[in-house]
C-alpha positions as YAML, in Angstrom:
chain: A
units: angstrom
residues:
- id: 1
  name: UNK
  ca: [-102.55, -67.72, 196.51]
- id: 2
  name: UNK
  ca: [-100.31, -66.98, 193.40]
- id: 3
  name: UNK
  ca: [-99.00, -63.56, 192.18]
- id: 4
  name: UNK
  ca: [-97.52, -63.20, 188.44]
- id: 5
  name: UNK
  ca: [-95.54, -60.69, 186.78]
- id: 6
  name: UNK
  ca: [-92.24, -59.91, 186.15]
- id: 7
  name: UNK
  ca: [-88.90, -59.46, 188.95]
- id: 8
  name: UNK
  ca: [-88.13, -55.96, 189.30]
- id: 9
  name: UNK
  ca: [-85.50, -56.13, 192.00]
- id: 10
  name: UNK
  ca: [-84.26, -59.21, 194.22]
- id: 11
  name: UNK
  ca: [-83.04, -57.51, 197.63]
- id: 12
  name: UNK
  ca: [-79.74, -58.83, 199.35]
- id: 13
  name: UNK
  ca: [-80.59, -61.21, 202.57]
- id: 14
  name: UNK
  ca: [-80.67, -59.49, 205.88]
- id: 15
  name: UNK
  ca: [-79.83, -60.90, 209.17]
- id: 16
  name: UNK
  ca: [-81.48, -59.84, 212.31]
- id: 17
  name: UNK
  ca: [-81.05, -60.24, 216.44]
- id: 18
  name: UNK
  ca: [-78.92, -62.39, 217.69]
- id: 19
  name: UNK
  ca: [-80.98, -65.52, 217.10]
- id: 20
  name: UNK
  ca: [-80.08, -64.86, 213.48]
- id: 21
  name: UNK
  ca: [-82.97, -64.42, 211.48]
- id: 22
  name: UNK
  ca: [-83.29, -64.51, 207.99]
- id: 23
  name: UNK
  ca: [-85.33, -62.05, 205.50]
- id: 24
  name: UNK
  ca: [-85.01, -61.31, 201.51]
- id: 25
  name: UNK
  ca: [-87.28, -58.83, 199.87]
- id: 26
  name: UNK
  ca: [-88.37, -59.62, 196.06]
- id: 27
  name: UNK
  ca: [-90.32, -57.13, 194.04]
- id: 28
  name: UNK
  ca: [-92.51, -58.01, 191.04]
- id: 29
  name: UNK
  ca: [-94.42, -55.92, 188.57]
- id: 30
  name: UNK
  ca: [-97.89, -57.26, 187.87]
- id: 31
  name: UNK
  ca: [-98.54, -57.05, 184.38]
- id: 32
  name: UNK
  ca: [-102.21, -55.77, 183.79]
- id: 33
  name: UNK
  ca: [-103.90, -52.52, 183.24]
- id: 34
  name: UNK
  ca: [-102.84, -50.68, 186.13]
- id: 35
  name: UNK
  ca: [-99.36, -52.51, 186.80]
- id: 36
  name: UNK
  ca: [-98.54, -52.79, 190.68]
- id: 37
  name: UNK
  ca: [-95.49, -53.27, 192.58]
- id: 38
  name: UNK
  ca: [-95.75, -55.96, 194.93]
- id: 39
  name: UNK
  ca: [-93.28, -56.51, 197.81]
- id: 40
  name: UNK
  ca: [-93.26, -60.12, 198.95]
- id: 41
  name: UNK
  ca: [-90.87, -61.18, 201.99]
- id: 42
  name: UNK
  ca: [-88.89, -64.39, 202.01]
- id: 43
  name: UNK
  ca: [-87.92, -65.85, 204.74]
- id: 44
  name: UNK
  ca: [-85.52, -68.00, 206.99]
- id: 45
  name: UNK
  ca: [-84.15, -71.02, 204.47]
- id: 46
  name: UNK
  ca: [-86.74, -69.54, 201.97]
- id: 47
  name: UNK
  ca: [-84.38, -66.66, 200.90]
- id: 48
  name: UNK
  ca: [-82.29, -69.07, 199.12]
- id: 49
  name: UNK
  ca: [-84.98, -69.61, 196.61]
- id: 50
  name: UNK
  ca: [-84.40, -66.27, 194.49]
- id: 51
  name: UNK
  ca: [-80.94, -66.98, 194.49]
- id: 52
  name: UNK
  ca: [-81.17, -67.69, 190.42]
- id: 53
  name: UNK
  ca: [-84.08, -65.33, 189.44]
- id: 54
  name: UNK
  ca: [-83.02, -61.75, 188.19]
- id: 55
  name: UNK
  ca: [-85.12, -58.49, 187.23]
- id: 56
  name: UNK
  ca: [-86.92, -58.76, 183.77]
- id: 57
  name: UNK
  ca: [-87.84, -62.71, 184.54]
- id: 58
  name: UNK
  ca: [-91.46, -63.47, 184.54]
- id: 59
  name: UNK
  ca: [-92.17, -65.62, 187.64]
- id: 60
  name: UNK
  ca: [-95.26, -67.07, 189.24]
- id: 61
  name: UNK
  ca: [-95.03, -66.62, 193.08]
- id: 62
  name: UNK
  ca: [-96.88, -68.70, 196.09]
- id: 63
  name: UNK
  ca: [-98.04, -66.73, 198.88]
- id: 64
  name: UNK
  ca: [-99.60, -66.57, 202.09]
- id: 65
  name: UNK
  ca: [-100.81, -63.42, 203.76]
- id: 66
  name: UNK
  ca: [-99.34, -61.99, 206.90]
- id: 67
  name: UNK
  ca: [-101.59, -59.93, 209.66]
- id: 68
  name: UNK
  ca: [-100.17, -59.01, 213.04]
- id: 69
  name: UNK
  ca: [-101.63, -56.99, 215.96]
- id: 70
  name: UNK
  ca: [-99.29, -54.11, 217.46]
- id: 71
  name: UNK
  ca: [-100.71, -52.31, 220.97]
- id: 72
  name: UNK
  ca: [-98.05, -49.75, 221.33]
- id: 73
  name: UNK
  ca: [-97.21, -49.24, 225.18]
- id: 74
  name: UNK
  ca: [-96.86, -45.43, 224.85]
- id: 75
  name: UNK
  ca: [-100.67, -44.59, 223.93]
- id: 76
  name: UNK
  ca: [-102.36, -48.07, 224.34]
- id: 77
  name: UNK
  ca: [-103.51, -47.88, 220.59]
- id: 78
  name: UNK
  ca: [-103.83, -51.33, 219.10]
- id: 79
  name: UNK
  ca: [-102.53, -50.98, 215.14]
- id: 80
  name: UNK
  ca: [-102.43, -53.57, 212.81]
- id: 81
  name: UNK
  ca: [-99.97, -54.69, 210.05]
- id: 82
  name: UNK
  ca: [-99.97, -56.88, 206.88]
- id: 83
  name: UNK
  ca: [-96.99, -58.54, 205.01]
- id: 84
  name: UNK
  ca: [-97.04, -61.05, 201.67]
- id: 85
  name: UNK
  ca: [-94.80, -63.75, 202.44]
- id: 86
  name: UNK
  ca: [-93.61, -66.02, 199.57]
- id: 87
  name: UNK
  ca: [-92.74, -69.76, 199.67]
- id: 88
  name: UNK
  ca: [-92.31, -70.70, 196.15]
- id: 89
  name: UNK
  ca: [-91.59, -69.09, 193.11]
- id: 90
  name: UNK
  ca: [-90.82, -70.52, 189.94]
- id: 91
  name: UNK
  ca: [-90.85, -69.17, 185.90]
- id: 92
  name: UNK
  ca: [-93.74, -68.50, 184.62]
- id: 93
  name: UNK
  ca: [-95.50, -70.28, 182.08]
- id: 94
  name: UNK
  ca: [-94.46, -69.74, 178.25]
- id: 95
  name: UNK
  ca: [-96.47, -69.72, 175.46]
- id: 96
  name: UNK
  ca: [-98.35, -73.05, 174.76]
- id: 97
  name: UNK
  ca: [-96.73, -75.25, 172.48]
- id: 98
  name: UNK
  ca: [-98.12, -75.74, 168.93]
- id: 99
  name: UNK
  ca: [-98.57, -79.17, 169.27]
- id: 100
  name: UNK
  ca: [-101.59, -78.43, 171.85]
- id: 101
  name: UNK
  ca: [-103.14, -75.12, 169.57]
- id: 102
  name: UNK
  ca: [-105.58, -75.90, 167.65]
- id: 103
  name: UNK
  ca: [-104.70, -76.72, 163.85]
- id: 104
  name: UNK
  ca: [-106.03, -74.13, 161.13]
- id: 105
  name: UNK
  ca: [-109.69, -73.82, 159.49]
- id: 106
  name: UNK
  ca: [-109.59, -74.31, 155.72]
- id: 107
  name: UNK
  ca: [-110.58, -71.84, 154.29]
- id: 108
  name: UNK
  ca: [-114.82, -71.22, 153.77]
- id: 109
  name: UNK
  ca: [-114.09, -71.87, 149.92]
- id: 110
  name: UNK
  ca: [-112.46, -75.40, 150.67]
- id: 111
  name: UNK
  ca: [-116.31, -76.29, 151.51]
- id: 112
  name: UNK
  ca: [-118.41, -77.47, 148.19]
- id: 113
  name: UNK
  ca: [-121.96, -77.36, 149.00]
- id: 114
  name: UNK
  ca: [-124.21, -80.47, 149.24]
- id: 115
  name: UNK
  ca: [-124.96, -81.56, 145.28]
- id: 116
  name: UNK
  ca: [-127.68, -84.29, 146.16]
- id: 117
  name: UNK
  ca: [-129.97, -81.19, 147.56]
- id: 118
  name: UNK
  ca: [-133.15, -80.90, 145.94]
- id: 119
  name: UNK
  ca: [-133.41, -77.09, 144.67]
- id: 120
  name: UNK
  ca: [-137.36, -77.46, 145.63]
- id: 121
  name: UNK
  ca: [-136.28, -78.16, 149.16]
- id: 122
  name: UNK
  ca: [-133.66, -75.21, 149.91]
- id: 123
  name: UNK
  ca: [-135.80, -73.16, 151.27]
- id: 124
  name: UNK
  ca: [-137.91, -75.97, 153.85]
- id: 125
  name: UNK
  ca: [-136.80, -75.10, 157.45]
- id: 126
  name: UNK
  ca: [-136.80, -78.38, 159.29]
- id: 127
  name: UNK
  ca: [-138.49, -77.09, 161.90]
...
């Protein structure tokens, strides 16, 4: 899956338990009617990627959904949690190029109309 919008904040990497894991939070605004802020977790050697993205940019992030199942030991209630990991981000995509738009109409009064019509015929539908 891919998210768009633009970088809002790029959160400092965080270290935790001794076996020295690795986690960076990013946080991009969607850009669409209702704009949404969407957390998305990078990490282990992942976290390096935002290293040269900054808020304002417009990025396009890859992403994989997260679900884990909790049973907490004090009430034996199973809970269950969700997180948006990211694996690649990159800019996004500018406006097209001109060379690939399409090239102008002429204008309707560039068009001369047919002289070799027969004025008898103008009004025959060919169907």
């Amino acid at each position: 899956m891919e998210v768009e919008g633009k970088v809002k904040l790029v959160g400092e990497t965080q270290t935790f338990g001794s076996n020295g894991f690795r986690k960076r939070e990013l946080v991009i605004t969607t850009e669409e009617q209702y704009p949404q802020h969407i957390m998305i977790e990078f990490v282990q050697d992942k976290t390096d990627l935002l290293n040269s993205y900054a808020p304002g940019q417009d990025v396009k992030v890859s992403i994989n959904l997260r679900g884990r199942e909790w049973l907490d030991p004090k009430t034996n209630i199973t809970k269950y949690f969700n997180s948006i990991q990211g694996w690649r981000i990159e800019g996004a995509a500018q406006a097209a190029p001109a060379a690939n738009a399409m090239p102008p109409m002429p204008p309707a009064d560039a068009f001369e109309p047919a002289s070799d019509l027969n004025q008898a015929d103008h009004d025959d539908l060919p169907f």
